[in-house]
DRENMAR-266142 format. One line per 10 residues: for each residue z, x, y of N, C-alpha, C. Coordinates in nm, 4 decimals. Each point is the difference from the previous one (the first is absolute). Layout:
BEGIN
Z/X/Y/Z/X/Y/Z/X/Y  ... .
//
This chain:
BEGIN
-5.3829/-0.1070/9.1624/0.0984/0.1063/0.0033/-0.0599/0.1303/0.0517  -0.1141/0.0150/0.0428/-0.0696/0.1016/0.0194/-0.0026/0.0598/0.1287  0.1111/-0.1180/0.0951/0.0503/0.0531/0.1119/0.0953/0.0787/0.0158  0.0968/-0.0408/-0.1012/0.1401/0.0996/-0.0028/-0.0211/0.1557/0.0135  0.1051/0.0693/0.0869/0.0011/0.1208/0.0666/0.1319/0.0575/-0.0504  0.1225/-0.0853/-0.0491/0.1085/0.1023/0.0131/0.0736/-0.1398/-0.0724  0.1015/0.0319/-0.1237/0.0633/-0.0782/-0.0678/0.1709/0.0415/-0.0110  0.0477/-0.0606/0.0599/0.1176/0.0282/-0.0255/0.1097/-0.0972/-0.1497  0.1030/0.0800/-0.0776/0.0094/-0.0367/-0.1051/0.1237/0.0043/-0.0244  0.0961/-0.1477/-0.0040/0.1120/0.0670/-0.0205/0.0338/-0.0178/-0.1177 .
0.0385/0.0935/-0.0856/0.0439/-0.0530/-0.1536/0.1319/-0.0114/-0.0520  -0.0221/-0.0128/-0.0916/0.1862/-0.1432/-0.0566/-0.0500/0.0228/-0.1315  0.1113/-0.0239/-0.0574/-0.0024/-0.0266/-0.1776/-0.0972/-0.0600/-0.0881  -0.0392/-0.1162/0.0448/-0.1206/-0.0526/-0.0544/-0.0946/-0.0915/0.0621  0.0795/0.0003/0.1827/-0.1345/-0.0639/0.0735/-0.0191/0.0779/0.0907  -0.1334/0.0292/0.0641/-0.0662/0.1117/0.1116/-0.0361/-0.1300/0.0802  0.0698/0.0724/0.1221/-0.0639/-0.1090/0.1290/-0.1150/0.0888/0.0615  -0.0768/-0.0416/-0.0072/-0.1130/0.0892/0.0875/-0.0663/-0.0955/0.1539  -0.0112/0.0883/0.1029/-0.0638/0.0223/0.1164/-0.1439/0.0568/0.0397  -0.0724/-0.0567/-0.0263/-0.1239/0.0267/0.0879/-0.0774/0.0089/0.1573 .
-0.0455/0.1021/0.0133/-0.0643/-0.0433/0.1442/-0.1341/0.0935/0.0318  -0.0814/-0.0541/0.1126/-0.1407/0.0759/0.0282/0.0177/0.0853/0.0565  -0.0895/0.0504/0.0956/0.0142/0.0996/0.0856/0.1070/-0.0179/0.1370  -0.0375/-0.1320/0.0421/0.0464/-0.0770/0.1024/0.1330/-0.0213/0.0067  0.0777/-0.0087/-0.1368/0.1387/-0.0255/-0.0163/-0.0098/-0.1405/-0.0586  -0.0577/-0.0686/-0.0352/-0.0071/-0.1250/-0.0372/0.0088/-0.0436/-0.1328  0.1128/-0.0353/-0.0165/0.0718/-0.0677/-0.1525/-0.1153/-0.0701/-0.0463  -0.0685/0.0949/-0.1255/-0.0804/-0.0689/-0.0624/0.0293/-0.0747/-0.1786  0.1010/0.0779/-0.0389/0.0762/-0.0549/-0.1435/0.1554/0.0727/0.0009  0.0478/-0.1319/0.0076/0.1328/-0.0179/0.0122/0.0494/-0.0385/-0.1244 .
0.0400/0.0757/-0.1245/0.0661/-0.1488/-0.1516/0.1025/0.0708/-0.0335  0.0029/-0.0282/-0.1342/0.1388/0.0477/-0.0880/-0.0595/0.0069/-0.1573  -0.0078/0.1179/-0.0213/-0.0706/0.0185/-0.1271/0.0891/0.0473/-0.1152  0.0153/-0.0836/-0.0924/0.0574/0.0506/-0.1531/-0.0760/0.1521/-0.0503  0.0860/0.0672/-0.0231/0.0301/0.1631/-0.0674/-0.1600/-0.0218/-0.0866  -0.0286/-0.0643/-0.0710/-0.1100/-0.0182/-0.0983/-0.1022/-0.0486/0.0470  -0.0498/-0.0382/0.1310/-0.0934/-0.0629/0.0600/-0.0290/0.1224/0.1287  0.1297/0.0856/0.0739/-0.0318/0.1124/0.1112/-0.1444/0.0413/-0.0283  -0.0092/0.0822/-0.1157/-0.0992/0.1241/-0.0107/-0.1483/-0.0833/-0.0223  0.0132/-0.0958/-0.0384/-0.1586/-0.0539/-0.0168/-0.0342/-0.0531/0.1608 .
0.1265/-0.0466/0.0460/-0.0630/-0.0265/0.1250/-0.0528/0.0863/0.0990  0.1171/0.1649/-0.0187/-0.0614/0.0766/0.0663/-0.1530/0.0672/-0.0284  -0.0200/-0.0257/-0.1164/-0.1201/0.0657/-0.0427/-0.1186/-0.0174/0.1011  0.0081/-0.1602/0.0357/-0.0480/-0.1384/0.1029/-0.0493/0.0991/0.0805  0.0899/0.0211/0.0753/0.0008/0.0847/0.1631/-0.0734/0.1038/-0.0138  -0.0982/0.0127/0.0866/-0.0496/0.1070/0.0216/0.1000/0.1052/0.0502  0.0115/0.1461/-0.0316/0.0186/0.1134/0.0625/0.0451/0.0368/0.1209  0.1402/0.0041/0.0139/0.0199/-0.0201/0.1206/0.1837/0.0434/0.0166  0.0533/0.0702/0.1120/0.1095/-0.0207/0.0165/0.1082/-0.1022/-0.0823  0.0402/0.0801/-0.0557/0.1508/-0.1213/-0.0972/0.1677/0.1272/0.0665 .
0.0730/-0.0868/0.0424/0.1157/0.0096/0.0448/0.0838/-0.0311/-0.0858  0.1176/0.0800/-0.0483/0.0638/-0.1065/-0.1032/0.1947/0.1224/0.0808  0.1108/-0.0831/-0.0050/0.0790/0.0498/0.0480/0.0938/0.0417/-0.1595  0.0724/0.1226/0.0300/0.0267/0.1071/-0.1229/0.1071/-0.0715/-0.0638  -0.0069/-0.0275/-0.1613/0.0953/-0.0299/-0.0505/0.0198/0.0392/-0.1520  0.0601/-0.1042/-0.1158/0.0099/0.1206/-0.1101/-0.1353/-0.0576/-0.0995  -0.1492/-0.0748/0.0408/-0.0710/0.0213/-0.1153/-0.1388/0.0088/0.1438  0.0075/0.0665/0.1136/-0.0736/0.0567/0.0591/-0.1259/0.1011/-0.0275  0.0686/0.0945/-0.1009/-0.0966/0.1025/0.0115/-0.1273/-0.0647/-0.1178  0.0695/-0.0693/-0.1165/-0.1146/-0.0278/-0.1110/-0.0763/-0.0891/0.0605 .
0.0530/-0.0704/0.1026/-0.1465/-0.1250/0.0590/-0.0568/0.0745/0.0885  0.0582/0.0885/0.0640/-0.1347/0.0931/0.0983/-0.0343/0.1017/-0.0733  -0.0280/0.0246/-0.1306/-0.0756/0.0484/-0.0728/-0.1015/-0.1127/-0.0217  0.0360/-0.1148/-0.0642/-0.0746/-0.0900/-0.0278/-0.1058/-0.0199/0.1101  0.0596/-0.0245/0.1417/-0.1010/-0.0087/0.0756/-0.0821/0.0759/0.0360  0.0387/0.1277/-0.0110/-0.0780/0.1554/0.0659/-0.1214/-0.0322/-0.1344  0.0243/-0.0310/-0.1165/-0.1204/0.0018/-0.1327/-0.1124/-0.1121/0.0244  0.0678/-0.0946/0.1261/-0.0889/-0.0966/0.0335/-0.1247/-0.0040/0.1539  0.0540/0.1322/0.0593/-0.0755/0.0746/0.0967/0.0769/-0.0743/0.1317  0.1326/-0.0326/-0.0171/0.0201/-0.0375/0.1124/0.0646/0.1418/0.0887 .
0.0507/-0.0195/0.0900/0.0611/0.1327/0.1180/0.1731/-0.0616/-0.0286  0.0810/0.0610/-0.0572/0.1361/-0.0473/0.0237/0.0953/0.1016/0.0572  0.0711/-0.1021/0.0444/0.1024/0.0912/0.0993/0.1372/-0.0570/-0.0480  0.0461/0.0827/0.0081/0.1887/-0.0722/-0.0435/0.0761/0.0836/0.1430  0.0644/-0.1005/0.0176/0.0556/-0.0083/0.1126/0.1731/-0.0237/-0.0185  0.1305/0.0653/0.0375/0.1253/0.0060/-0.0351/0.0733/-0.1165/0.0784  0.0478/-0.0913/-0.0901/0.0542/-0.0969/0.0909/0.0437/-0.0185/0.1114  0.0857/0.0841/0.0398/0.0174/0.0502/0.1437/-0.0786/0.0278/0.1229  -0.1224/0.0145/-0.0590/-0.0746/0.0079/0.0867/-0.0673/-0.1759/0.0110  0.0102/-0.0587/-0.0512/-0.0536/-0.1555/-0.0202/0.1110/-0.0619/0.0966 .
0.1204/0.0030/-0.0868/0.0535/-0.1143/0.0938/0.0236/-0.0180/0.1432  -0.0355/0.0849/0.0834/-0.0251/-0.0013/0.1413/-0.1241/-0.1276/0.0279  -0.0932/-0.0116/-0.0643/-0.0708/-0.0722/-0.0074/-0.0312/-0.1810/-0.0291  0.1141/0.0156/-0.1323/0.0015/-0.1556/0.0030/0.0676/-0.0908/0.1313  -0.1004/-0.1002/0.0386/0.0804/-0.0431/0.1076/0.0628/-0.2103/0.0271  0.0170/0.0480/-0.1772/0.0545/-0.1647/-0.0418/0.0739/0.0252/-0.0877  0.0724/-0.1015/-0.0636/0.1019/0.0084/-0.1242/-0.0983/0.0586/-0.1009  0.1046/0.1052/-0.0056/-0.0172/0.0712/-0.1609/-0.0304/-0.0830/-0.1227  -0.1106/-0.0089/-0.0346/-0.0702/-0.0126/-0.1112/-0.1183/0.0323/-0.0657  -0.0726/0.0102/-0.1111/-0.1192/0.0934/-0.0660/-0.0970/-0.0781/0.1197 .
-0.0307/-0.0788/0.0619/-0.1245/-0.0056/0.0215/0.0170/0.0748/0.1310  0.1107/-0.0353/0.0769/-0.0140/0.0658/0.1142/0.0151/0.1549/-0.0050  0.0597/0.0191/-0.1034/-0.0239/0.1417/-0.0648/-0.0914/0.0944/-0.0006  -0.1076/-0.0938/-0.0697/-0.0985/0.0479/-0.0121/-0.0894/0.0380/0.1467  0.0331/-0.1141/0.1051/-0.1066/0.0108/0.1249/0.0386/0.1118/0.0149  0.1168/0.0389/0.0061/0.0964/0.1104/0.0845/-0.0282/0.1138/-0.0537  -0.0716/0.0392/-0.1128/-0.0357/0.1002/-0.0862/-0.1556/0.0070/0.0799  -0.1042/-0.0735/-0.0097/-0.0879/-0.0069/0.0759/-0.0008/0.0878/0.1208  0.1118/-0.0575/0.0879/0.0370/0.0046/0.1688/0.0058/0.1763/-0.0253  0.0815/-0.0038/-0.0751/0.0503/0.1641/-0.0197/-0.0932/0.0938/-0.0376 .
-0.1058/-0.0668/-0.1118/-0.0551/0.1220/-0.0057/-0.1586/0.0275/0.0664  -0.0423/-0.0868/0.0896/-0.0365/-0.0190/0.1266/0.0198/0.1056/0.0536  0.0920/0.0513/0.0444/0.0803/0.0952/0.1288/-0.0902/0.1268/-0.0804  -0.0526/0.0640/0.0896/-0.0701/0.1260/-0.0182/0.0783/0.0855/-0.0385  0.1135/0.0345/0.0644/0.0832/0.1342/-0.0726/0.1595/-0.0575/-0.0579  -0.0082/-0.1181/-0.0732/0.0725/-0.0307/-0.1386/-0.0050/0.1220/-0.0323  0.1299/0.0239/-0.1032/0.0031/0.0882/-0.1022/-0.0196/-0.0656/-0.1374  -0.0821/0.0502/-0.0630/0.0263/-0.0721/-0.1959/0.0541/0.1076/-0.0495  -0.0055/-0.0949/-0.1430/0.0573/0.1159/-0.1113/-0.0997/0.0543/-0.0905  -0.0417/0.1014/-0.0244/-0.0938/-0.0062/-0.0966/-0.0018/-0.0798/-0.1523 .
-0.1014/-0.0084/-0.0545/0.0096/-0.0465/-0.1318/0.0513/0.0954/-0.0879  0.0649/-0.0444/-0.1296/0.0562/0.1304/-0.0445/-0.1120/-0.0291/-0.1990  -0.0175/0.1233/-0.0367/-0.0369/0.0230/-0.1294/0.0826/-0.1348/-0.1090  -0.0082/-0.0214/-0.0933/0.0948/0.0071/-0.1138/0.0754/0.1078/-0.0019  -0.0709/0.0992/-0.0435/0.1034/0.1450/0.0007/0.0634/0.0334/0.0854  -0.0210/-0.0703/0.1602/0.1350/0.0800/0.0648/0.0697/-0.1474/-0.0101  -0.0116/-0.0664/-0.0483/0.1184/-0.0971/-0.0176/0.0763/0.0354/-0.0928  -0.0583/0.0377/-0.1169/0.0849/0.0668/-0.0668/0.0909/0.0671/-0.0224  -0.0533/0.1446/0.1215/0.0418/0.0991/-0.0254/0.1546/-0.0798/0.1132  -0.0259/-0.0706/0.1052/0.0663/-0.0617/0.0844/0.1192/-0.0544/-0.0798 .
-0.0486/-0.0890/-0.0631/0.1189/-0.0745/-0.1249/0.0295/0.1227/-0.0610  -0.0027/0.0629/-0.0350/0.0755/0.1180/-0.0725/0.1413/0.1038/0.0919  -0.0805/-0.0111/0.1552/0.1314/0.0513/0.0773/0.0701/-0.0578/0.0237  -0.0163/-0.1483/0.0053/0.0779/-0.0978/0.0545/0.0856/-0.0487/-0.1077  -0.0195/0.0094/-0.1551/0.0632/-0.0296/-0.1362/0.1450/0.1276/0.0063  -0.0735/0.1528/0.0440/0.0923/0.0435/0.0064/0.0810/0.0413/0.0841  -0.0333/-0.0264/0.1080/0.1332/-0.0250/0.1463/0.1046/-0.1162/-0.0540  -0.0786/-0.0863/-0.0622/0.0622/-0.1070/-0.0562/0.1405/0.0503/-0.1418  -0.0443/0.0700/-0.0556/0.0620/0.0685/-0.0956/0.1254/0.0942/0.0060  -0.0532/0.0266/0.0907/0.1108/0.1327/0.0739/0.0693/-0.0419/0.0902 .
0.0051/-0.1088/0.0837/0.0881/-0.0777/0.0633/0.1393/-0.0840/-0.1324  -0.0849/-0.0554/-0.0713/0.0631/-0.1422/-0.1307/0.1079/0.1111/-0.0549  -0.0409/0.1667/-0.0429/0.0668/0.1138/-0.0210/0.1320/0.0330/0.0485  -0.0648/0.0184/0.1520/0.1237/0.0517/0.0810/0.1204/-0.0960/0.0141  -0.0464/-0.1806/-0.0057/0.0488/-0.0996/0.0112/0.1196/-0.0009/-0.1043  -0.0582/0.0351/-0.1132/0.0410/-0.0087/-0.1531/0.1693/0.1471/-0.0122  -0.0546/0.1199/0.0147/0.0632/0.1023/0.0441/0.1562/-0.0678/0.0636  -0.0592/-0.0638/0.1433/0.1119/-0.0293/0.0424/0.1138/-0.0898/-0.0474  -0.0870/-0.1083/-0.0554/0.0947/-0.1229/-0.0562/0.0714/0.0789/-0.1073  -0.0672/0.0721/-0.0878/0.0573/0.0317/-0.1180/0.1791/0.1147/0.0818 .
-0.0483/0.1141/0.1028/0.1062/0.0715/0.0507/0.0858/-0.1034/0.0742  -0.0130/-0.1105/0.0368/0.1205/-0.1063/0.0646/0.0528/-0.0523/-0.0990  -0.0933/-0.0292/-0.1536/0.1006/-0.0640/-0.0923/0.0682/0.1067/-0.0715  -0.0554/0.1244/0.0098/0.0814/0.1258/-0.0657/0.1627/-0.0140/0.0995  -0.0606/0.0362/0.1370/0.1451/0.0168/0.0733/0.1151/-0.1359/-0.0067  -0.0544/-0.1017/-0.0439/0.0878/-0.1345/-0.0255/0.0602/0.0399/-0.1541  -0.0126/0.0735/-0.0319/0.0356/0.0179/-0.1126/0.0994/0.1906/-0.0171  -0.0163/0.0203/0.1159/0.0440/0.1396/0.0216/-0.0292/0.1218/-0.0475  -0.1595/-0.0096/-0.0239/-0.0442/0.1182/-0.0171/-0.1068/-0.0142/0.1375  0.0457/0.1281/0.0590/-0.1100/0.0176/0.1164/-0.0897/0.1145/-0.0256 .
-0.0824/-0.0660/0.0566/-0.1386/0.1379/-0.0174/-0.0887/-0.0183/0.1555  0.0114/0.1357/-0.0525/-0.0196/0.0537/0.1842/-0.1593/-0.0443/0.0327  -0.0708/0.0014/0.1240/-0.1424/0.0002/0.0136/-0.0815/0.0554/-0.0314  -0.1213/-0.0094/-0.0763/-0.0817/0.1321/-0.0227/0.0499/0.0070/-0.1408  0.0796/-0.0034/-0.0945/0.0934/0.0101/-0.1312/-0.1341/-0.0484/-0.1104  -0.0425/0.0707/-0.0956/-0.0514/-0.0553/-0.0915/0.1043/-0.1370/-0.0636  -0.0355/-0.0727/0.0576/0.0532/-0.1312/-0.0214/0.0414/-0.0975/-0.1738  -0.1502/0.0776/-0.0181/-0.0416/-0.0496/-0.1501/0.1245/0.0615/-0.1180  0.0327/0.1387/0.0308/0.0799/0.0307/-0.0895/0.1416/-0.0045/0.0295  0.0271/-0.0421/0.0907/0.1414/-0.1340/0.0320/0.0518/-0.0799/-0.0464 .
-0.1439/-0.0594/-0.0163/0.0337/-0.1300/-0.0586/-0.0121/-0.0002/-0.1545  -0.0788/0.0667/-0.0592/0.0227/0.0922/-0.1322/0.1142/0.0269/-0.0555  0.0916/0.0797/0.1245/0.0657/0.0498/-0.0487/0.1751/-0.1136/0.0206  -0.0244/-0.0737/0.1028/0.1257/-0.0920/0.0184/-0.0166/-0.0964/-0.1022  -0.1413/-0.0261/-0.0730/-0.0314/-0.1069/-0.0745/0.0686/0.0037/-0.1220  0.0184/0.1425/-0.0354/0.0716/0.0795/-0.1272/0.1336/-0.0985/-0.0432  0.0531/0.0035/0.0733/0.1568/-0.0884/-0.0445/-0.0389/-0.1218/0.0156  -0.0799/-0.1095/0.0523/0.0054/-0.1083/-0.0005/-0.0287/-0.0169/-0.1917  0.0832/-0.1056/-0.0036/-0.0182/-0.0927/-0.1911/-0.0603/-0.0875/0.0523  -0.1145/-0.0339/-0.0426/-0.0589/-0.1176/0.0122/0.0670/-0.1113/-0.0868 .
0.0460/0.0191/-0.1499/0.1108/-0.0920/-0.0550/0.0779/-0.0674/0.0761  0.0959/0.0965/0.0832/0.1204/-0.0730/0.0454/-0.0696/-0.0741/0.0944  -0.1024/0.0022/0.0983/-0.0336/-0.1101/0.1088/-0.1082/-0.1289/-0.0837  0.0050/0.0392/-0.1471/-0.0470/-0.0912/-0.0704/0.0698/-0.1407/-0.0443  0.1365/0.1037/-0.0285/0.1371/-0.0802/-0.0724/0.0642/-0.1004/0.1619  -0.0239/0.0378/0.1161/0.0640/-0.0749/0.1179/-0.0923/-0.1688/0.0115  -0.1273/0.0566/-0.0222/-0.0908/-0.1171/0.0739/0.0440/-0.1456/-0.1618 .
//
């Protein structure tokens, strides 16, 4: 293994197809490695270029690898699939990750901290929040106006419904069902 120059990696849920090659370009380990077997194998490899194309458990294995002295590059899918030049699947995947990050002026992505993942999941929780909100807002003012109370846009909404809620008996829609 002490030839390998540049590893390309495509990863999946619980199997990693990995791509090897020398300087030359020459497919030197081609397999399919179980989630629990990847990291000991990479340990194997000497130091060297690892390619892996961006997805959602990307950044913790190119941490893993950067702790193992390899060089990693993450590369945005888009920029890969120009490359594969057979049916879509992890192994050919993987060459195509290789092929790609080959090319001298590829763009990657950097590796990111824990903490800016974090801080990342935290903007993205609340774009998430404030959308489900505005979503919520509305349904509630379409079932207000089905019911003929309208409330205008922008309307503290909350005390609307407070306040139309006032006359509903919960009894009597007790006594129907």
């Amino acid at each position: 293994m002490e030839d390998i120059t540049i590893v390309g990696i495509d990863l999946a849920t619980s199997v990693f197809q990995v791509h090897a090659t020398n300087a030359e370009g020459r497919t030197i380990v081609r397999k399919r490695l179980p989630r629990t077997r990847f990291l000991a194998f990479m340990f194997a490899v000497p130091p060297c270029v690892v390619a892996m194309e961006a997805c959602a458990t990307l950044h913790h294995w190119a941490r893993e690898l950067q702790a193992l002295g390899h060089d990693v590059r993450l590369i945005p899918p888009t920029y890969v699939k120009p490359f594969v030049q057979r049916q879509k699947n992890d192994a050919n995947d993987a060459e195509a990750i290789v092929e790609a990050a080959l090319r001298p002026s590829m763009r990657t992505v950097p590796v990111k901290s824990p903490e800016q993942q974090a801080l990342a999941m935290l903007f993205r929780t609340r774009e998430l929040v404030l959308v489900q909100k505005t979503q919520l807002v509305n349904a509630l003012r379409a079932h207000l106006a089905e019911q003929g109370v309208i409330v205008a846009g922008g309307a503290p909404i909350y005390h609307t419904v407070h306040q139309a809620s006032r006359g509903y008996d919960d009894s009597a829609s007790a006594d129907r069902a």
